[in-house]
C-alpha positions in Angstrom: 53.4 31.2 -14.1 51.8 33.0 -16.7 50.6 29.8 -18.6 49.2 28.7 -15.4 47.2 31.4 -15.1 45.4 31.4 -18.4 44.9 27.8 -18.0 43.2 28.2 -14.9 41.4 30.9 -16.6 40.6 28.7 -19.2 39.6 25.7 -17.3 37.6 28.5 -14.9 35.5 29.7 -18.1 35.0 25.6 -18.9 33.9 25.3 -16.0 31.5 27.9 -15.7 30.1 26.8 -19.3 29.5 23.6 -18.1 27.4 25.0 -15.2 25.7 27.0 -17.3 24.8 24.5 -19.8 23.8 21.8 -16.6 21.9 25.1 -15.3 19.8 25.5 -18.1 17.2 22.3 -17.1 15.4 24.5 -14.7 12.2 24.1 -13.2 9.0 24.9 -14.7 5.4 25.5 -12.7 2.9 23.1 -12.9 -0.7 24.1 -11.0 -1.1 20.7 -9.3 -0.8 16.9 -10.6 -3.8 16.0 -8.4 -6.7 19.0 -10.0 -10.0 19.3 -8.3 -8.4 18.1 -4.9 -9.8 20.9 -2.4 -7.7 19.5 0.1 -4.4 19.6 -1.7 -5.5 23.1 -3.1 -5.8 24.8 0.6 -2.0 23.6 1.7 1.4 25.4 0.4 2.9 23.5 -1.9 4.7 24.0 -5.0 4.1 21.9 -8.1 7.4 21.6 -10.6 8.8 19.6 -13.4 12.5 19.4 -13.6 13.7 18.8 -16.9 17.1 16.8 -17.2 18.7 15.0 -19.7 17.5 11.6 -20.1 21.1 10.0 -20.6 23.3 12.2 -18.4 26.2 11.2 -20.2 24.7 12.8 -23.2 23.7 16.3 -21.8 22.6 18.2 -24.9 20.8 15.0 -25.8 17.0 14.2 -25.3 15.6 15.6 -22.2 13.0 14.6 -19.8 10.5 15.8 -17.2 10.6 14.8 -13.6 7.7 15.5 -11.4 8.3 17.3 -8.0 6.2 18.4 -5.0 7.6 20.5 -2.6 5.6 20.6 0.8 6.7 23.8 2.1 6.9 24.0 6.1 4.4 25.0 8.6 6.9 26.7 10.8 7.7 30.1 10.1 11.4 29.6 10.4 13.5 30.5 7.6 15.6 27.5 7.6 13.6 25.0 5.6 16.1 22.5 6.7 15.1 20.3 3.6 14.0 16.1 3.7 13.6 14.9 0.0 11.7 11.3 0.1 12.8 8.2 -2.3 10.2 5.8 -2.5 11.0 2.3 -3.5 9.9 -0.2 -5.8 11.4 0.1 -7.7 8.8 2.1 -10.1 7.5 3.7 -7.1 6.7 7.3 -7.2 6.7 9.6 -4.1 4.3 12.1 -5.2 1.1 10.0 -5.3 1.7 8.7 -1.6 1.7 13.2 -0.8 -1.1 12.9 2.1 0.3 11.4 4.8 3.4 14.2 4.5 0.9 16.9 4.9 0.5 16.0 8.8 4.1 14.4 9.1 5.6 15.8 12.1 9.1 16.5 10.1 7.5 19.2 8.2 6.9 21.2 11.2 10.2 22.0 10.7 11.3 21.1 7.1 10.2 20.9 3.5 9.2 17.9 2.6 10.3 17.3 -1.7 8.8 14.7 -2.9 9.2 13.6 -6.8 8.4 10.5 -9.2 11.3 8.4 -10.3 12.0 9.0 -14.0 10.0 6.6 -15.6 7.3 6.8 -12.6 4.0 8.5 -11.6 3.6 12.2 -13.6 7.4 11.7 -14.8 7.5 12.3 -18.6 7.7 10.0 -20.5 5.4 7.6 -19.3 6.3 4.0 -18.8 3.8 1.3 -18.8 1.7 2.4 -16.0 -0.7 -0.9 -16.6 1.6 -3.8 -16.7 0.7 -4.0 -13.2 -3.3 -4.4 -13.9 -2.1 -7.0 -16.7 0.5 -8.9 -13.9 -2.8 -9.0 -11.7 -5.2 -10.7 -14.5 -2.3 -13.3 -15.3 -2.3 -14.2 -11.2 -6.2 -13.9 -11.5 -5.9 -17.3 -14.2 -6.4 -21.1 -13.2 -2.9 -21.8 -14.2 0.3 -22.8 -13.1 3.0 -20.8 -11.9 5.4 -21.7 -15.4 1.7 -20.2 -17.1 2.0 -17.1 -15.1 5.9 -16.8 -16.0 5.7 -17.1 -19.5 2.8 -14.2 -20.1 4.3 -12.3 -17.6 7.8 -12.0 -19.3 5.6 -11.7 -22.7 3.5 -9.0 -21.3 6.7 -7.2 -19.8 9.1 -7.5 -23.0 5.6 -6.0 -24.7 6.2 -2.9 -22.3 9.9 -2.9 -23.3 9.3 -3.0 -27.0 7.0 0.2 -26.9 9.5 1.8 -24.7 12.2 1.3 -27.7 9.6 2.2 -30.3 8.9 5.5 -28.6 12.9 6.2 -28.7 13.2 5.7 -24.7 17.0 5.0 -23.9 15.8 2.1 -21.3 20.0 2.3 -20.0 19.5 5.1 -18.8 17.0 4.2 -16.4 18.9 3.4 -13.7 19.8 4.5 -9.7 23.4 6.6 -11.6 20.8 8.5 -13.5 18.3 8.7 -10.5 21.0 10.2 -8.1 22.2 13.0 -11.2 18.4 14.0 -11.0 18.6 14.6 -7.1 21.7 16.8 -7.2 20.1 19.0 -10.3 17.4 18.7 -8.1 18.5 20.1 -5.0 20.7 22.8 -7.0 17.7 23.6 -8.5 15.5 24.4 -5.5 18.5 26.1 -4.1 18.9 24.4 -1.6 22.7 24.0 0.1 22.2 20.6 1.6 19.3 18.1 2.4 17.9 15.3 4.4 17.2 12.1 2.3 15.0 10.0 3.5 14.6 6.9 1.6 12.9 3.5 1.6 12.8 -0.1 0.9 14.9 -0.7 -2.4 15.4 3.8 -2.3 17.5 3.1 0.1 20.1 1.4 -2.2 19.3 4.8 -4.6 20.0 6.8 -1.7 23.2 4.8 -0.6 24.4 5.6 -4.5 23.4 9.1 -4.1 25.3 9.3 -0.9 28.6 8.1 -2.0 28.2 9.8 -5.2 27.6 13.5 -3.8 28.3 12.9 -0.1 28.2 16.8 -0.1 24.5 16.6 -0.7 23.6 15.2 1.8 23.1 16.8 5.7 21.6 13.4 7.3 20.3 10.1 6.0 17.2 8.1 6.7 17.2 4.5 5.9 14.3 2.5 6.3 13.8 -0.6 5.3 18.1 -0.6 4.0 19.0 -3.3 1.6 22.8 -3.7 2.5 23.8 -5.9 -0.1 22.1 -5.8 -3.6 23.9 -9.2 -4.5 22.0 -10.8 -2.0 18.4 -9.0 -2.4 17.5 -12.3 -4.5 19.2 -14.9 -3.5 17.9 -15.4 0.0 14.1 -14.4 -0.7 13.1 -17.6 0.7 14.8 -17.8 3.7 13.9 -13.8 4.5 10.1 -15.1 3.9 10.2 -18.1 6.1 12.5 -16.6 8.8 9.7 -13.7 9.1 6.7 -16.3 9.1 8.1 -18.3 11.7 8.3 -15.4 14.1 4.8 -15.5 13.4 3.8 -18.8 14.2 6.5 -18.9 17.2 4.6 -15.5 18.5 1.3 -17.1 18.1 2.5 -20.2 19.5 3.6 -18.4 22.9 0.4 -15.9 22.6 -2.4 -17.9 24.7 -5.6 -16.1 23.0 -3.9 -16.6 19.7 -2.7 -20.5 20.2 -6.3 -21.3 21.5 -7.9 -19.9 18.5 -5.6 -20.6 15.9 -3.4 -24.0 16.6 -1.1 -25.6 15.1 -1.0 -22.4 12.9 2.4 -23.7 11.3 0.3 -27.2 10.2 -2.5 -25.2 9.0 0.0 -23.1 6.4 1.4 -26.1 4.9 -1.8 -27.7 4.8 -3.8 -24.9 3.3 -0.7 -25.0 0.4 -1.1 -28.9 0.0 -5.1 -28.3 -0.5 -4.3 -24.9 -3.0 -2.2 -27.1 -4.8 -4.8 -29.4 -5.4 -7.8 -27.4 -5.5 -7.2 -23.6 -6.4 -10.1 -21.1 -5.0 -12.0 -19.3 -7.6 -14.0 -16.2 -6.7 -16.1 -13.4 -7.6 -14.7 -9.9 -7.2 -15.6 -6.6 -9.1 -15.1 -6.4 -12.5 -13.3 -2.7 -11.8 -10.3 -4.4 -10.8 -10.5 -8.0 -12.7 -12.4 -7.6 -15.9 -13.3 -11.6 -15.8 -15.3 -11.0 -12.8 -13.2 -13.9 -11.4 -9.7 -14.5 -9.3 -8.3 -18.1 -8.9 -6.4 -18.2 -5.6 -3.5 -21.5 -5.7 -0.9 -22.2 -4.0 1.5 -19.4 -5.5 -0.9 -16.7 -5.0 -1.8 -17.9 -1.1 2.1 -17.9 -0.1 2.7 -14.4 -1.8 -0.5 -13.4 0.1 1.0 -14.0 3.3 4.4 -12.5 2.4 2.8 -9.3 1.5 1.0 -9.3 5.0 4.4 -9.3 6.7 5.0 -6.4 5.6 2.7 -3.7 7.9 1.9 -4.3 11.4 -1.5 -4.1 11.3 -1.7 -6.8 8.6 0.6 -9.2 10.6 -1.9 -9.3 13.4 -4.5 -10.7 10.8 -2.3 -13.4 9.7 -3.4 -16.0 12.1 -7.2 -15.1 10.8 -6.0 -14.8 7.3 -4.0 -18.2 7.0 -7.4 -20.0 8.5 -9.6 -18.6 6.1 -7.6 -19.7 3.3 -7.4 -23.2 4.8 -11.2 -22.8 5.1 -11.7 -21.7 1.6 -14.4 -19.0 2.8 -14.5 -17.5 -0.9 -16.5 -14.7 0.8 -14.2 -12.9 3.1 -11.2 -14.2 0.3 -12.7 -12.4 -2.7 -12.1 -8.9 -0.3 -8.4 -9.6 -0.3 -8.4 -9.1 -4.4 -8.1 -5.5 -4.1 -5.1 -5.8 -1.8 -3.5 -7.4 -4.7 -3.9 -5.0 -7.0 -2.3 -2.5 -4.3 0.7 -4.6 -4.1 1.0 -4.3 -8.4 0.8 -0.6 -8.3 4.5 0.2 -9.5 5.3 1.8 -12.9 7.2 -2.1 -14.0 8.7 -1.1 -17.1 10.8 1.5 -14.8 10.5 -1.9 -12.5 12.7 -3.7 -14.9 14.7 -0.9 -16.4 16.1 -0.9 -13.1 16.1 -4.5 -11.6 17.3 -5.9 -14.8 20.0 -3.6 -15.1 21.7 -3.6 -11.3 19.7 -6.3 -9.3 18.9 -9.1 -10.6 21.9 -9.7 -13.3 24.0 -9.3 -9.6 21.9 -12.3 -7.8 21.7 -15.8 -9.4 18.4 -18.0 -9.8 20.8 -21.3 -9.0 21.3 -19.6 -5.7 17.4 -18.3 -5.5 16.6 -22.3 -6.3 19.3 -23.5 -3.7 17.8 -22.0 -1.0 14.4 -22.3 -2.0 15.2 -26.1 -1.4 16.1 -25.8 2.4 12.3 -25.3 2.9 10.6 -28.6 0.9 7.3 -28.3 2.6 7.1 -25.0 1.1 7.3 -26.7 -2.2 9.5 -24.0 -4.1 10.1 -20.4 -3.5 7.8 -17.6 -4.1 7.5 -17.8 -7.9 6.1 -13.8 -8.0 10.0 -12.7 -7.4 11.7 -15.7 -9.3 9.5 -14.5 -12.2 12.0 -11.3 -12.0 15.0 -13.5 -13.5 13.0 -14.8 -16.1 11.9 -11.6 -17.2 15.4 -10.1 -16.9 16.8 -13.0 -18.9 14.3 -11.6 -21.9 14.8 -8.4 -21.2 18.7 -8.1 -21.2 18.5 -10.5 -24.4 21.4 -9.2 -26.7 22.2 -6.0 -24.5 26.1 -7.0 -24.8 27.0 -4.9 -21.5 28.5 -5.3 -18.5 27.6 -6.4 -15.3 26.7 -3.4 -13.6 27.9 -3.0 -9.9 27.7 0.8 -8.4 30.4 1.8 -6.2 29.5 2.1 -2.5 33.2 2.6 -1.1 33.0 5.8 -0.1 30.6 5.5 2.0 32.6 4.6 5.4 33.7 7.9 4.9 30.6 10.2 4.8 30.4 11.9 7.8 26.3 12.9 7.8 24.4 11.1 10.3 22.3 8.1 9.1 19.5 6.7 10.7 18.8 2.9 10.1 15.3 1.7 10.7 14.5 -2.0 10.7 11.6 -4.4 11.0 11.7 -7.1 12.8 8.8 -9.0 11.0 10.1 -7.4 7.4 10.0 -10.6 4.8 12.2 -8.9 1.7 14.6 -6.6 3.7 15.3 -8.4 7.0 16.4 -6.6 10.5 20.2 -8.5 10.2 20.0 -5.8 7.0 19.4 -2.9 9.1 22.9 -4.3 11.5 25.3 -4.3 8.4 23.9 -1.2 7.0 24.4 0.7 10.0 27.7 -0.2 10.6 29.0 0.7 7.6 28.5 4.4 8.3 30.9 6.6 10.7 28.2 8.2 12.7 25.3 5.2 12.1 22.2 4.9 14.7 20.4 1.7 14.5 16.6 1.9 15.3 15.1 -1.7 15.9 11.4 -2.3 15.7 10.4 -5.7 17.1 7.0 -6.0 15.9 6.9 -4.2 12.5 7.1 -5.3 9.3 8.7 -3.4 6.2 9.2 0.5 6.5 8.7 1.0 10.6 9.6 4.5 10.6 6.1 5.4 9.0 4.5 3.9 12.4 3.3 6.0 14.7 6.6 5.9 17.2 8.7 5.5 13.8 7.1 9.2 12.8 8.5 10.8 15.7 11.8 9.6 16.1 12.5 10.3 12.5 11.5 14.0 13.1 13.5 14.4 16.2 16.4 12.7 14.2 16.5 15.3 11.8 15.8 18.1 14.2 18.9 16.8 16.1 20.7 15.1 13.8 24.1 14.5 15.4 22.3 13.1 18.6 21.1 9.1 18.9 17.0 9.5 18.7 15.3 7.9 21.8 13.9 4.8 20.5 12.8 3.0 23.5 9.1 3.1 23.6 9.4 1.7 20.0 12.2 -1.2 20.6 10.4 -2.3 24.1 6.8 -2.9 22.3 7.8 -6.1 21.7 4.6 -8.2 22.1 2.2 -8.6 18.7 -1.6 -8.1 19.4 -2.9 -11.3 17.3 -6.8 -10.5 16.0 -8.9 -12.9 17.6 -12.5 -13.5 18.2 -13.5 -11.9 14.8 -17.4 -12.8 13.8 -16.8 -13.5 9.9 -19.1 -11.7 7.9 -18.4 -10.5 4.0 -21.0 -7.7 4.3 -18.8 -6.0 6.6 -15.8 -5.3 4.0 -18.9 -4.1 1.2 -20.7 -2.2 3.7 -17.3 -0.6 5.1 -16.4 0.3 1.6 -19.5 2.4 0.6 -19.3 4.2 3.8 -15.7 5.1 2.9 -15.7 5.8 -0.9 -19.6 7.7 -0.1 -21.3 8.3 -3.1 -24.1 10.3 -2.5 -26.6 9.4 -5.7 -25.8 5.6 -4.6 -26.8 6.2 -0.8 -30.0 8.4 -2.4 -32.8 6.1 -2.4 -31.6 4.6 1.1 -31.8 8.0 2.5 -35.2 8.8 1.8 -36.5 5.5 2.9 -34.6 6.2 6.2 -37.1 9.4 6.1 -39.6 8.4 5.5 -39.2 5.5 8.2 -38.2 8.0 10.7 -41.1 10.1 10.2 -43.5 7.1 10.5 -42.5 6.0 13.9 -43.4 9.2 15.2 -46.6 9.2 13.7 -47.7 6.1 14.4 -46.4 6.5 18.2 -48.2 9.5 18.4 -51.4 7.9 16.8 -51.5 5.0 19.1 -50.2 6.7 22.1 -53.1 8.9 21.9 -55.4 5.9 21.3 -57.4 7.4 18.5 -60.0 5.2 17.0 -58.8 3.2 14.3 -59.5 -0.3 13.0 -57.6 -3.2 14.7 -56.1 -4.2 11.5 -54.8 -0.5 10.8 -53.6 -0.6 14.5 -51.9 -4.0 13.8 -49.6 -3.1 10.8 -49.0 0.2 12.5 -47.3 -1.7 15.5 -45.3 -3.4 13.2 -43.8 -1.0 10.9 -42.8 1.0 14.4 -41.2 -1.9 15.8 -39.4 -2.8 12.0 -38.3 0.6 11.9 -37.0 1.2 15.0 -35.5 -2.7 14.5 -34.1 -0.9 11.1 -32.6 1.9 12.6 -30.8 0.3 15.7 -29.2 -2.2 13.0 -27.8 0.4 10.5 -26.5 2.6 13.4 -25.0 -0.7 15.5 -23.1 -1.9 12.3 -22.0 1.8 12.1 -20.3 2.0 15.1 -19.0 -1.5 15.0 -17.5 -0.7 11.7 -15.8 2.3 13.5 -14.7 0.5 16.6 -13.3 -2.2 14.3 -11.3 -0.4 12.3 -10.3 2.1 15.2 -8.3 -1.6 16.6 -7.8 -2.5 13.3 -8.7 -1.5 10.0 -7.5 -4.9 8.1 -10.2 -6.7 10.2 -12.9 -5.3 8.3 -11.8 -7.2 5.3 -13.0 -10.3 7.1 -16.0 -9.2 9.7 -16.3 -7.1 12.8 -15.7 -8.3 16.6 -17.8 -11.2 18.1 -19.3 -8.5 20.6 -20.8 -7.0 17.9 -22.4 -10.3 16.5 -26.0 -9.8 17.9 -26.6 -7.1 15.2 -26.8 -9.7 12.5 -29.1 -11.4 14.4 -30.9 -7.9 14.3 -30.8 -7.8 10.6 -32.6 -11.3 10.6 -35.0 -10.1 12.8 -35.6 -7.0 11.0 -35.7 -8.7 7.4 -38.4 -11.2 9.2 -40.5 -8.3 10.3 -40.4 -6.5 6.8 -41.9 -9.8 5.7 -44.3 -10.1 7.9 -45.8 -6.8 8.0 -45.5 -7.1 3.9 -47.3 -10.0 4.2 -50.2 -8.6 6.8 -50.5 -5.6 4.7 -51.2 -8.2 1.3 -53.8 -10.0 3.4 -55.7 -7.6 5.0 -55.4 -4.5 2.0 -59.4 -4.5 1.9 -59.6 -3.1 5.0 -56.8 -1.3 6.2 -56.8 3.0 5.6 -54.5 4.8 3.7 -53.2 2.0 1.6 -50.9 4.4 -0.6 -49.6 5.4 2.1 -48.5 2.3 4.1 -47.5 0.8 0.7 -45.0 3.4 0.3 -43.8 2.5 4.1 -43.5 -0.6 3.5 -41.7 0.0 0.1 -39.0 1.8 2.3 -38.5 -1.1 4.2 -37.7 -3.4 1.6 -35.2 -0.6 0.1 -33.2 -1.2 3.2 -33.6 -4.5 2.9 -32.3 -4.6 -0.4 -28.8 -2.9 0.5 -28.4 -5.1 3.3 -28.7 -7.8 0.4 -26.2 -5.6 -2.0 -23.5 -5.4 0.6 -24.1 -9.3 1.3 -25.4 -9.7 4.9 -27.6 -12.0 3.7 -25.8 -14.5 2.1 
């Protein structure tokens, strides 16, 4: 008995050393990761890095840094009752998506932690934060699809080769590692249990997290699940073109949408018969391609369309966005560029670290090609994720390990609620994903949402019934308003203009030294129509000719003024239904102010003109000069944002 004593004594101490050496990556202050942000500055939040071994199998080995932001409530209530976020990817980070979790109804009543992946956003090290910019000038190229595969997989063993230079462990990058963090993470903060919310391919992280420290965890979001990792692959095709002919059925039975837009299902294949044989090259801003120039073909179209299916908002423009392709309007098609580059924002060497190590070595390209064959018209799957084996195939070159599979059997017995959210639109994780994830959970809500894409439960309903959810965890949410919308808005009746997206994107990203000059013509204009009102209102004695130009520099002014303000408003309005539109034009309704703008650019002319012809004897010629010289400064930015193309 005595023996057994000391050797519970013993293991007691061990154990205690062990804590104290895990306890020792603690949490050190950081100010902010987003400095001179006056918004971010005037909310509480607390800015960390957690330092953890970078191989927790070797935990007196190299450490790293992970970056964390904790959102602390609003409510006053001294139960934090704590949600951490896992973004997905993967090589997503959570902390650079932080604004919309500073109004997000759950932290009324709960923290929100939010962190970057190792490997990710302000995670130390860094990865290859830019592989994404070069993966976006390779699609940018006139080439074929086996050309962008070949300098993609150079371009991403480049990445890997840097990461083994700068002694990164690159097998240690993985969702065992990720879900280590997360419990020093929550031990850390001191916090007894949490609600993880996770999404898109987090939710596989969080599935590993739960079965590995099922004590962690006080509820579970999943949005967005995948339920079987050996199948996230090997049906991308058929998850695309199941998703895209719920479009085409939806238009189909729409009457607005059909009239507009039919045959819509024709039109796709066409407009991939005519990219095939006659890719789309247009301008866009050297900022995002440094060419200047983005080839659109046939691969880039149909990955175009799969992103769309991925947001709500964005499936409502597919109808518009599929006939504009077929049209090859390179002005309202050079605006989607930037979209692109959105969609290549992950960190991809944490990408790979990751997909090569427990994805794609479980999925099989013979099985990617196989059903990429059921759908011939398509000609071939989406080359963007079949890239991902030939990547991997480099990437895992001479690794000599395993097949990697992470245990998910205890998860029938976790008793923590979990929340399933699923899309009915969503192209990569499908709603039938959402059914089999649910079900393998003991106390497992299902949340269907019939006319969303990827990630529903950051809608507007979706909001809401994941804060209820984890208010009242134990208790099925009341989805009904969301699973009885079940009818998509199509955009139709759109007046295509490319000056809309320019002129949309100055007022958002307002720069006041670019707007300068436009400003103070605007003044001076404004001033001028009083004065010339009041001058001929009072009838003062002046020469016709003087009289003449007055009349029209009031009447081009005010001409001026009710155009600017108009495409104001309709920009508003627009974007107000639907802020995707504005990447193409504005509502019809709102078509007679471009016949303004003509109208107002012929007056400028003509009073230009009048003012050339008549300059012997018209007063004040300075000062009408300058007039007119403020006119054709607004005439010029309607030129710069392309109205008058």
């Amino acid at each position: 008995m005595k023996k057994l004593i000391i050797l519970f004594l013993l293991l007691s101490m061990s154990s205690t050393c062990l804590f104290a050496q895990t306890n020792t990556f603690k949490l050190e202050k950081r100010t902010t990761f987003f400095p001179g942000d006056k918004t971010l500055a005037q909310e509480n939040i607390k800015w960390w890095y957690l330092t953890v071994p970078e191989n927790w199998d070797k935990p007196t080995g190299k450490t790293i840094k992970i970056a964390v932001a904790v959102l602390k409530s609003t409510s006053k209530n001294t139960n934090s009752n704590p949600v951490v976020y896992i973004d997905g990817g993967p090589g997503s980070g959570g902390v650079a998506g932080i604004w919309p979790w500073l109004v997000h109804p759950l932290r009324k009543s709960s923290d929100i932690v939010l962190f970057d992946v190792r490997g990710t956003g302000n995670s130390l090290p860094k990865f290859c934060p830019d592989l994404g910019k070069t993966f976006l000038e390779i699609l940018a190229k006139n080439q074929n699809s086996t050309q962008d595969e070949q300098q993609k997989t150079i371009a991403s063993i480049a990445c890997k080769q840097d990461l083994l230079n700068r002694g990164i462990d690159i097998n240690a990058y993985n969702s065992k590692s990720i879900v280590k963090d997360l419990n020093a993470l929550k031990i850390a903060l001191k916090y007894d249990k949490w609600n993880v919310y996770a999404v898109s391919y987090g939710t596989y992280t969080a599935q590993v997290y739960a079965n590995d420290f099922p004590n962690d965890i006080k509820s579970l979001i999943l949005d967005s699940s995948i339920s079987d990792i050996a199948q996230y692959y090997n049906h991308n095709t058929e998850n695309y073109m199941n998703s895209l002919k719920k479009v085409f059925s939806s238009c189909e039975n729409d009457p607005k949408c059909n009239k507009q837009y039919p045959n819509l299902e024709n039109t796709y294949f066409e407009t991939i018969e005519k990219l095939e044989k006659k890719p789309i090259t247009v301008k866009v801003d050297n900022k995002i391609i440094p060419s200047g120039k983005f080839t659109y073909n046939a691969e880039d179209f149909k990955i175009a369309i799969q992103q769309s299916l991925y947001q709500k908002r964005l499936i409502e423009v597919i109808p518009l966005l599929i006939t504009e392709f077929n049209k090859g309007n390179k002005s309202t098609l050079s605006s989607l560029v930037a979209a692109f580059s959105g969609a290549l924002g992950l960190d991809y060497g944490q990408y790979y670290c990751v997909s090569c190590n427990e994805a794609v070595p479980n999925n099989s390209v013979s099985e990617f090609n196989k059903d990429a064959l059921d759908y011939k018209k398509l000609k071939g799957g989406l080359s963007f994720y079949k890239s991902d084996f030939i990547v991997c195939n480099k990437w895992n070159l001479g690794a000599n390990k395993q097949l990697l599979v992470n245990d998910l059997s205890n998860l029938s017995a976790l008793t923590a609620p979990v929340l399933v959210f699923a899309g009915n639109f969503d192209p990569i994780t499908p709603a039938s994903n959402g059914k089999i994830t649910a079900a393998r959970f003991k106390n497992g809500f299902l949340v269907n949402a019939p006319i969303s894409g990827h990630t529903p439960a950051f809608s507007k309903l979706g909001v809401q019934i994941a804060a209820e959810f984890v208010k009242n965890p134990n208790q099925r949410p009341d989805a009904k308003e969301l699973e009885s919308d079940n009818k998509v808005h199509f955009v139709t009746d759109v007046k295509i203009n490319a000056g809309i997206s320019s002129f949309a994107k100055s007022l958002n990203e307002f720069n006041l030294l670019f707007f300068g000059p436009l400003f103070i013509a605007l003044v001076i204009l404004f001033v001028t129509i009083f004065i010339f009102c009041y001058d001929l209102i009072a009838k003062r004695k002046d020469k016709n000719q003087n009289k003449f130009l007055k009349y029209l520099i009031v009447i081009t002014s005010l001409l001026n003024f009710f155009t600017i303000i108009g495409l104001i408003l309709a920009v508003n309005t627009t974007a107000q239904d639907n802020f995707y539109i504005l990447a193409f034009g504005i509502f019809n309704q709102f078509n007679y102010l471009f016949i303004m703008q003509w109208v107002f650019i012929l007056f400028t002319i003509l009073s230009i003109l009048y003012f050339i012809l008549k300059i012997q004897t018209i007063s004040n010629t300075s000062v009408n000069a300058t007039i007119l010289f403020s006119l054709l400064v607004v005439g010029i930015y309607f030129e710069y944002w392309g109205f008058l193309f």
